[in-house]
RODO-2510 file (C-alpha; in nm, 4 decimals, decimal comma):
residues 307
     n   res          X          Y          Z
     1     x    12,5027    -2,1606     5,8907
     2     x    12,7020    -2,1374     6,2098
     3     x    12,7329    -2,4465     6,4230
     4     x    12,5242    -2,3496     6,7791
     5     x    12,6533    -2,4177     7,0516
     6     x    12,4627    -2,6637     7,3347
     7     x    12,5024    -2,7357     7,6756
     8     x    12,5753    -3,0170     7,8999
     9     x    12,1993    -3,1571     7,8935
    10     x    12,2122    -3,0841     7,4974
    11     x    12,0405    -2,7961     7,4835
    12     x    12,1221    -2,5702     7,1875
    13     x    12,1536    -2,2302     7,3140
    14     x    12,0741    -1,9555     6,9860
    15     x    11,8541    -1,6922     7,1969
    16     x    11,9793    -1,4461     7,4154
    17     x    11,7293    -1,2385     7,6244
    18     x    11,8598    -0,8910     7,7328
    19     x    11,7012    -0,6457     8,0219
    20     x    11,8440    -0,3534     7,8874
    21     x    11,7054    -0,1368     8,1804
    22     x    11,5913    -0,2328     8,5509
    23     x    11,3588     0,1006     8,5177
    24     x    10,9931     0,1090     8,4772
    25     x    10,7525     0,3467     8,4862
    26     x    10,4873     0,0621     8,5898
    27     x    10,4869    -0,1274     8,9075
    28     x    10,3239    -0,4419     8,8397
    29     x    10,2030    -0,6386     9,1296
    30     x    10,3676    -0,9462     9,0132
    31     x    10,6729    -0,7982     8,8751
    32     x    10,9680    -1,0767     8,8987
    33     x    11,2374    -0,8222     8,7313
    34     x    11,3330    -1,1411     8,5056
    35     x    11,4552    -1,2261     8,8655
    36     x    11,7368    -0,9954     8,8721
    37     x    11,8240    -0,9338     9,2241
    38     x    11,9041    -0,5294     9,2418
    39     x    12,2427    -0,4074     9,4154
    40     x    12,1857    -0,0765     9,4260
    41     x    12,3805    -0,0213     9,0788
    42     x    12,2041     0,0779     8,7874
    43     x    12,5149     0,0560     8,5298
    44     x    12,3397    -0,0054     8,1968
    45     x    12,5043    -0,0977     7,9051
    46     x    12,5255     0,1457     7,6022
    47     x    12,3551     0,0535     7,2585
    48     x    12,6890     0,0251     7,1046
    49     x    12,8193    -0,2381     7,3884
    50     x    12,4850    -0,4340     7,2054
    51     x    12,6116    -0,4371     6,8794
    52     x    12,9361    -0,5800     7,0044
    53     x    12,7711    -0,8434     7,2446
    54     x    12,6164    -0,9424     6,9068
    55     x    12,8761    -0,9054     6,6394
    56     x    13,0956    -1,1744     6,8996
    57     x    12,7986    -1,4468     6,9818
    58     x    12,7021    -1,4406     6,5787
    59     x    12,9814    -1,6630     6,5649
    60     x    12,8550    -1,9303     6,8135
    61     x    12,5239    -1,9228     6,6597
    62     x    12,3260    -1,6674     6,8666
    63     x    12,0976    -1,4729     6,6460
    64     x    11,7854    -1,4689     6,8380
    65     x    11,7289    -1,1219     7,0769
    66     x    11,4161    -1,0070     7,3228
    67     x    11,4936    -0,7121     7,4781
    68     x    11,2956    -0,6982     7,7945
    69     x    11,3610    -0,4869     8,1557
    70     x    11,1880    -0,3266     8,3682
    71     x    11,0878    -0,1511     8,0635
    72     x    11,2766    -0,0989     7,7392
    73     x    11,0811     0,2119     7,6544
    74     x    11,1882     0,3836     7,9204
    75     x    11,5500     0,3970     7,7667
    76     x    11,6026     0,6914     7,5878
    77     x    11,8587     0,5339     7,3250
    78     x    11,6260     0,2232     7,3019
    79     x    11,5573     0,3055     6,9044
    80     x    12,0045     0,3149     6,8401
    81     x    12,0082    -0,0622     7,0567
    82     x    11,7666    -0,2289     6,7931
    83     x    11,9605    -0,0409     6,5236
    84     x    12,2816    -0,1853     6,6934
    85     x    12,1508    -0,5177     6,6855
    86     x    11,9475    -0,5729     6,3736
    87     x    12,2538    -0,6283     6,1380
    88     x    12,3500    -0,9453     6,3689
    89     x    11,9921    -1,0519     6,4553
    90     x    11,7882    -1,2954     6,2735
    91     x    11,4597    -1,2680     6,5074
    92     x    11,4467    -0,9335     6,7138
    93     x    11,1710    -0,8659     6,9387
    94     x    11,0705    -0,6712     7,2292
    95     x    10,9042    -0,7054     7,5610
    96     x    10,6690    -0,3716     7,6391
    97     x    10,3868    -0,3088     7,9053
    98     x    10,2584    -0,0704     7,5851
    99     x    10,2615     0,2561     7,8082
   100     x    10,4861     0,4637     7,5225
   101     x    10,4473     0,2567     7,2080
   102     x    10,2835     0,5396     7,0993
   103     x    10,5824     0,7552     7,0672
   104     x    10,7770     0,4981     6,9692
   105     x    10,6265     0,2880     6,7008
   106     x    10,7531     0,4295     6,4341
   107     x    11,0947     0,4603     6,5111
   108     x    11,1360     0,1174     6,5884
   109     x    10,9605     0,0089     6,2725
   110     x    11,1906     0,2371     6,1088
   111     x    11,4854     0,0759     6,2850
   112     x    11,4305    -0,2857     6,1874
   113     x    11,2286    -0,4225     6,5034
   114     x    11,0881    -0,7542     6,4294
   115     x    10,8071    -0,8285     6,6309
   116     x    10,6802    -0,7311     6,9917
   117     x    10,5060    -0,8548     7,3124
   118     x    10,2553    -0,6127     7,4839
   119     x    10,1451    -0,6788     7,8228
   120     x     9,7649    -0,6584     7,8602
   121     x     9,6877    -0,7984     8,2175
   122     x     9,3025    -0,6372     8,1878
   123     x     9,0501    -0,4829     7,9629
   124     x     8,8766    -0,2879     8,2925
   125     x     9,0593     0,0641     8,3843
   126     x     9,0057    -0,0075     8,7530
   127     x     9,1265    -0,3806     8,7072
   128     x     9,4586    -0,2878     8,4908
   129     x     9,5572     0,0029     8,6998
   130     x     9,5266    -0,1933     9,0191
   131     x     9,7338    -0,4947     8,8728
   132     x    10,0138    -0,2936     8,6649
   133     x     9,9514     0,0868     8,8998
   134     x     9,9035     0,2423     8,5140
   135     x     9,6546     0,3544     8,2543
   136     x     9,4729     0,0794     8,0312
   137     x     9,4285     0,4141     7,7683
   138     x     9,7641     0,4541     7,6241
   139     x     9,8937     0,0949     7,6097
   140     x     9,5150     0,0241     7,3637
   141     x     9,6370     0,3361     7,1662
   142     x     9,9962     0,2448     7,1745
   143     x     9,8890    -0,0965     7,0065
   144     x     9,6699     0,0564     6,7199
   145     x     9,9658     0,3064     6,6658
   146     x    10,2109     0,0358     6,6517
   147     x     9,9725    -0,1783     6,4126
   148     x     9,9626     0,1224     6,1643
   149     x    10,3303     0,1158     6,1253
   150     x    10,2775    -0,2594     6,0462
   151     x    10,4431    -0,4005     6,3829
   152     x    10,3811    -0,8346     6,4533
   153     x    10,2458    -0,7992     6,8300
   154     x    10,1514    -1,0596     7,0378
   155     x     9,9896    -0,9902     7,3871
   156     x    10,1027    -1,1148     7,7312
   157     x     9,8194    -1,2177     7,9720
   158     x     9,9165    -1,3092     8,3102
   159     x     9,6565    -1,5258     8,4904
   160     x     9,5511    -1,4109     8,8161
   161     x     9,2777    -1,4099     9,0211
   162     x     9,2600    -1,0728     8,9933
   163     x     9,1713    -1,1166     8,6163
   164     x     9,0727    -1,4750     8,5437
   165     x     8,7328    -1,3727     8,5000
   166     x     8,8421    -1,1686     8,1466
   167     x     8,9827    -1,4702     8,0083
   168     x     8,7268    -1,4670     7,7143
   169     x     8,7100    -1,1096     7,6974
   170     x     9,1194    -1,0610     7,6030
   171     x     9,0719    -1,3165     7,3995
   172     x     8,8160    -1,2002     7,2132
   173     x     8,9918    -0,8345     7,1923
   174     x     9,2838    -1,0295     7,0477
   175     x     9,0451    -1,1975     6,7987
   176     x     8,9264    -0,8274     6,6831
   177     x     9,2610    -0,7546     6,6115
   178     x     9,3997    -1,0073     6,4620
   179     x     9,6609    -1,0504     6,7711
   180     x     9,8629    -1,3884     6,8900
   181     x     9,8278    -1,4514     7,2866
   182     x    10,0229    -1,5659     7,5313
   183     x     9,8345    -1,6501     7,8137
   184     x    10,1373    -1,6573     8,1248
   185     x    10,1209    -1,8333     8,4609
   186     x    10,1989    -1,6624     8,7627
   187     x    10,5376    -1,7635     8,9212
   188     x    10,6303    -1,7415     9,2678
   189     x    10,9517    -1,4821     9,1715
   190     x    11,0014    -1,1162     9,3336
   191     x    10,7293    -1,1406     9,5938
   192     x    10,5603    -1,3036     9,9238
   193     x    10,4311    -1,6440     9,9751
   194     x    10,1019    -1,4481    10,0907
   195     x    10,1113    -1,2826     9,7654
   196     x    10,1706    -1,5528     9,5426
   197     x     9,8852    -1,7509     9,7099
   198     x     9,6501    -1,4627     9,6686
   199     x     9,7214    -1,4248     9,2807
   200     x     9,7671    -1,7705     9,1998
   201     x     9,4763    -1,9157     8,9780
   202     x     9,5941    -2,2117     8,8357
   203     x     9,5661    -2,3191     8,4721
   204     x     9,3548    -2,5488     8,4260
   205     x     9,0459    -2,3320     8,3266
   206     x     9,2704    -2,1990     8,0626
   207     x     9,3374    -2,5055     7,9605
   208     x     9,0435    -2,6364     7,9635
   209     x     8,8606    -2,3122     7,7707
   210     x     9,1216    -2,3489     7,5203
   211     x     9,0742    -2,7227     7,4338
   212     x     8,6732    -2,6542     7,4091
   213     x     8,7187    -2,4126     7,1392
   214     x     9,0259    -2,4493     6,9173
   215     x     9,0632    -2,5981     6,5861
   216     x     9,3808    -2,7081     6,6062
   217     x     9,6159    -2,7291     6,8733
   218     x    10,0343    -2,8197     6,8425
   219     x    10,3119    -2,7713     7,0811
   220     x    10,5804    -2,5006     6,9832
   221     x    10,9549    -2,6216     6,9962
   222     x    11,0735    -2,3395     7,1870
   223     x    10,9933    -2,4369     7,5709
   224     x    10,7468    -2,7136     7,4242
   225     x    10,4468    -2,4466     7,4880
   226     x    10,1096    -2,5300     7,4011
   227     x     9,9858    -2,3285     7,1339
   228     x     9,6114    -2,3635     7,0548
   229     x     9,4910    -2,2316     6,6721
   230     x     9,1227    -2,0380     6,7133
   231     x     8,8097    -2,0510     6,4789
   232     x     8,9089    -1,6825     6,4256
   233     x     9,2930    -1,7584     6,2821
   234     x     9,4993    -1,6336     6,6122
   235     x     9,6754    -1,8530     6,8298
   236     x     9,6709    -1,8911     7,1625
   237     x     9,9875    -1,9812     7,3206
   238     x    10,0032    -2,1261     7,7151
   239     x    10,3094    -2,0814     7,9006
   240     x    10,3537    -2,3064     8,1904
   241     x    10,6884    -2,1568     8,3779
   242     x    10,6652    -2,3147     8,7077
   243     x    10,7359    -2,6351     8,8138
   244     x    10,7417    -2,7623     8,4314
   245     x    11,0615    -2,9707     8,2878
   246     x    10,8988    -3,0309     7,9418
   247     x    10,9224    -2,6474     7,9377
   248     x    11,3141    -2,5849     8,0512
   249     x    11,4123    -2,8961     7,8606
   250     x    11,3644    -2,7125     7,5490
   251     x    11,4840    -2,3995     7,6553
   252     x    11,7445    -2,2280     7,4619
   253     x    11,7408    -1,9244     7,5881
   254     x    12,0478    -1,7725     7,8114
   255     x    11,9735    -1,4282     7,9621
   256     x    12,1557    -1,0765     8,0280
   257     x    12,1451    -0,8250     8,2980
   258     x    12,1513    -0,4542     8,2491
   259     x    12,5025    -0,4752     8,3576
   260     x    12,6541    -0,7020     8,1297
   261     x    12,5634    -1,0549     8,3527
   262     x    12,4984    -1,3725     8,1494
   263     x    12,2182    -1,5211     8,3431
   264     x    12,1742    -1,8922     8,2931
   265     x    11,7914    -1,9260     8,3992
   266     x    11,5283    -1,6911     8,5545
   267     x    11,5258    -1,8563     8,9003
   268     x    11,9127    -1,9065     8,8980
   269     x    12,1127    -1,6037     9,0714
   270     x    12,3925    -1,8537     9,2110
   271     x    12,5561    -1,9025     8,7788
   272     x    12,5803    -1,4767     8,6912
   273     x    12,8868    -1,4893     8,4887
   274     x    13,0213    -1,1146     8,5086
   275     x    13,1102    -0,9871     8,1185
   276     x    13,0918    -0,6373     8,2130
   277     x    13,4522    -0,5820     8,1909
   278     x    13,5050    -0,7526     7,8414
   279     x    13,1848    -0,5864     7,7028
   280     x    13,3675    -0,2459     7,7771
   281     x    13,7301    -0,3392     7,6760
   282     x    13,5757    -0,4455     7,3332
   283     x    13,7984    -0,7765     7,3918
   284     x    13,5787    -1,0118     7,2022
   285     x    13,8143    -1,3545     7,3387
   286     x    13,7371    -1,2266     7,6861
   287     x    13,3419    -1,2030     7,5844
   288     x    13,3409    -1,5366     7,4346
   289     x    13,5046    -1,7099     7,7153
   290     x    13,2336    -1,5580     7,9704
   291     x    12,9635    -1,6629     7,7055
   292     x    13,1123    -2,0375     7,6949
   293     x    13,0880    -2,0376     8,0739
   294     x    12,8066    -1,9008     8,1062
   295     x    12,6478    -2,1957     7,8559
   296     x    12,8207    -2,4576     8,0337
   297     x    12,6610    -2,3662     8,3848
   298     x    12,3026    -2,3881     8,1860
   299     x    12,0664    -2,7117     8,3674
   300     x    11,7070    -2,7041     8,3709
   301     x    11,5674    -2,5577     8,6804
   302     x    11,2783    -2,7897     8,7007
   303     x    11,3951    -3,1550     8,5680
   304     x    11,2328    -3,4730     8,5096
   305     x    11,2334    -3,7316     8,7932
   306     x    11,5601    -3,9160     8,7955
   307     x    11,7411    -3,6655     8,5627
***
């Protein structure tokens, strides 16, 4: 097994999460972009510029890819970028809002996808298409297509208090289904302090609903998230983003922009470490040192008093 590589604080850094695409075809109210700041450029790597990225950080233990945006779907060529990455990929998953899993389902069963992550921010058509400006329809029959074709999904919940009140509800759908959950909290990233505060819910409920009726409950490495087994078999899985160092001390995630940026953190735009240029010049030394820095300027957002 190759040796990963680890931080300053430790951290051993095996995951890399890619937005392969600023575009979406959604315009969720809460939308934080993976807090990518847009220039105005929309360069976007090609899927064989994928394969590469992944054929050089195999060898400094990196085998772990989410391919997130805007929305992947949206791509075109998204189908050839998991085929580009799945010979170098131990765990290869995918962040979706849902709206074209239809279409693409099979193809990305067929192309080695691992698992996936559909957003489901409401169960009411007047409730979803206020928070996400889209149609609740096609993501529900993008699911059941994509479970037909045998595809792991888990759903992504953000708490708001838009939606707080279908709490049980999307779990319960999830139940029927036999679906994971994450249930996300809002963080303040890509919009107004007015907006934030009218959104904002706070966790404890969930918390609270969640201890009342599990059968289990254990805390999952990655992040240290909360992950509470239900009476019906799914788990439940809490993710506390904001303000939480039990979450980034266990982080070992390091990010990448459209454009070929390592990213160390979401809420870090000061430590984007440029690779677009050794990406494109297929100069794997030039990639490598770019990864290495980009590893090295890693620290936890959010840190423990006195760290």
């Amino acid at each position: 097994m190759t040796p990963v590589v680890r931080d300053r604080f430790g951290r051993p850094v095996d995951s890399l999460r890619i937005s392969v695409t600023l575009r979406c075809n959604h315009s969720c109210v809460f939308c934080h972009m993976e807090g990518i700041i847009k220039d105005g450029k929309l360069r976007e790597l090609s899927p064989e510029d994928f394969g590469f990225i992944a054929e050089v950080l195999r060898r400094y233990g990196v085998r772990n890819y989410k391919l997130t945006g805007g929305e992947p779907l949206v791509r075109g060529d998204i189908v050839e970028i998991v085929s580009q990455l799945r010979p170098y990929a131990y765990d290869l998953s995918m962040v979706t809002n849902g709206s074209l899993l239809k279409h693409f389902a099979k193809p990305l069963a067929e192309a080695g996808l691992d698992r996936m992550n559909v957003s489901l921010h409401s169960l009411r058509e007047d409730v979803f298409r206020r928070i996400t400006g889209g149609k609740l329809k096609p993501v529900l029959e993008g699911i059941e297509e994509a479970l037909q074709y045998g595809h792991i999904i888990k759903l992504d919940y953000v708490y708001l208090s838009w939606n707080k009140g279908e709490l049980k509800d999307v779990v319960n759908y999830a139940a029927s289904k036999g679906l994971d959950l994450n249930v996300i909290e809002l963080i303040p990233i890509g919009m107004s302090e007015d907006l934030y505060s009218a959104l904002e819910a706070g966790m404890n409920p969930v918390l609270r609903f969640l201890e009342s009726v599990a059968v289990s409950k254990k805390v999952n490495p990655f992040q240290n998230r909360p992950t509470y087994t239900l009476p019906e078999g799914i788990r439940v899985t809490v993710i506390l983003g904001y303000g939480n160092p039990y979450l980034c001390a266990a982080c070992t995630r390091l990010r990448m922009t459209p454009d070929g940026k390592f990213k160390t953190c979401i809420f870090d735009n000061d430590n984007l470490v440029d690779a677009w240029d050794a990406i494109k010049g297929r100069d794997g030394e030039g990639l490598t040192s770019k990864f290495l820095e980009a590893v090295n300027r890693r620290e936890p957002h959010f840190k423990f008093e006195g760290e």
